[in-house]
C-alpha positions in Angstrom: 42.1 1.7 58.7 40.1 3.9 57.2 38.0 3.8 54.3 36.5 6.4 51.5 33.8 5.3 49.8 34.0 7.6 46.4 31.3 6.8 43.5 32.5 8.3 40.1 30.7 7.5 37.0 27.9 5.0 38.5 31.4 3.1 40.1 32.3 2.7 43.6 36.0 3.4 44.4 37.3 2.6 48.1 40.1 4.9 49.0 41.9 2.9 52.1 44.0 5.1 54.3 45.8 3.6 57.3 48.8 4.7 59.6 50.2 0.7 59.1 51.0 -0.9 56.2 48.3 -2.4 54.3 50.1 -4.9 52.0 53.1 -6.9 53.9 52.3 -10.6 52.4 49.8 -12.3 50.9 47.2 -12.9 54.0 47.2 -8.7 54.4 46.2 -8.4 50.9 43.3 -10.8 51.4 42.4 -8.8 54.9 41.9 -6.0 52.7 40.0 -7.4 50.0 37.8 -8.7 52.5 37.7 -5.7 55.0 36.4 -3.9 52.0 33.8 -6.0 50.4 32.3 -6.5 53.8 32.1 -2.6 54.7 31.4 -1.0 51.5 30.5 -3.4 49.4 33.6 -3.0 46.6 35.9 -4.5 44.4 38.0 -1.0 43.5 40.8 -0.4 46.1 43.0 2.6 46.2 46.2 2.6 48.3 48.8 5.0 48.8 52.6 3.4 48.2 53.2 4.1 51.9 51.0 1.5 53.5 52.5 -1.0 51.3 56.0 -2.9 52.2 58.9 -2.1 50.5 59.3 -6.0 49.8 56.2 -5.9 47.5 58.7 -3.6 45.3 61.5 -5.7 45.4 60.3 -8.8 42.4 63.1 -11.0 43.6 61.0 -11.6 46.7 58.1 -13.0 44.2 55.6 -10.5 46.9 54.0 -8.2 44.5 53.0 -11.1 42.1 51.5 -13.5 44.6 49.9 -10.4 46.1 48.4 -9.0 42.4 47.4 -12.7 41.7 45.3 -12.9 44.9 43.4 -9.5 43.5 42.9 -11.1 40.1 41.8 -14.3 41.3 38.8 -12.4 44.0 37.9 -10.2 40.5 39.6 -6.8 43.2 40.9 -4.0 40.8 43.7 -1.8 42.7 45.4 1.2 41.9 48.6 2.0 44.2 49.4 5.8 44.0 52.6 7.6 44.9 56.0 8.6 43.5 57.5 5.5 41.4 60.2 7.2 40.1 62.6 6.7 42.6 63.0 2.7 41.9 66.0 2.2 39.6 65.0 -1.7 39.3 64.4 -1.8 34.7 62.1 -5.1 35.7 60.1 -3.2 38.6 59.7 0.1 35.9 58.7 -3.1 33.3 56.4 -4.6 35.4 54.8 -1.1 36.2 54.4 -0.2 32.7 52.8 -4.0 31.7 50.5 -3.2 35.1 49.6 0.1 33.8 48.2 -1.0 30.2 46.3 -3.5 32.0 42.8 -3.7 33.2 43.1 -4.5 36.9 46.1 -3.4 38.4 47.6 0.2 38.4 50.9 2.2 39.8 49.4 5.7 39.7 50.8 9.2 41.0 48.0 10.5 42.5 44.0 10.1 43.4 42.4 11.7 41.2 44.3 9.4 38.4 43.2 6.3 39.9 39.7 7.4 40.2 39.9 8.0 35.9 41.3 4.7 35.7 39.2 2.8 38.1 36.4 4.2 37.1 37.3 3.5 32.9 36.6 0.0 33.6 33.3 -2.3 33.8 33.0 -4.5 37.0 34.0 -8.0 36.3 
């Protein structure tokens, strides 16, 4: 795992990179919350799609909200980027777009997007 520490606008974004996935149940997301605070000293995560399991994208399996709960409840804002397009799901695109006008959790297409919107937002 590697970690980015980017500071835009007086905030400080982690950009976590890894060659495994990141996000495959609920004890990984915690990892990673923690893993962060403890190395950088933030609660602003950006992940790419990749290093998160395909599960997570499936709502039926209930992953993604345990998971997004578990970043809500440790006060952890997290932007996932990548290409979303390809899901066909109408409640995956619904849940993306209730995400998206939210203040904590974000489906973005790219870094520099999730920076803006991590950024936008005062620490809890």
């Amino acid at each position: 795992m590697n970690i980015r520490n980017i500071n835009e606008n007086g905030t400080s974004i982690a950009y976590v990179t890894s060659s495994e996935k990141l996000i495959t149940d609920v004890q990984s997301a915690i990892d990673l919350m923690a893993t962060v605070r403890y190395e950088v000293d933030c609660n602003r995560i950006i992940i790419n799609k990749s290093e998160v399991s395909e599960e997570f994208f499936d709502l039926k399996t209930r992953l993604a909200g345990e998971v997004l709960q578990k970043f809500i409840n440790y006060q952890t804002k997290i932007a996932i980027i990548g290409d979303f397009s390809t899901y066909t799901s109408k409640s995956l695109k619904d849940f993306i777009y209730e995400s998206n006008n939210g203040n904590d959790i974000f489906f973005l297409p790219d870094e520099t997007q999730a920076i803006e919107k991590l950024s936008k937002w005062e620490a809890n």
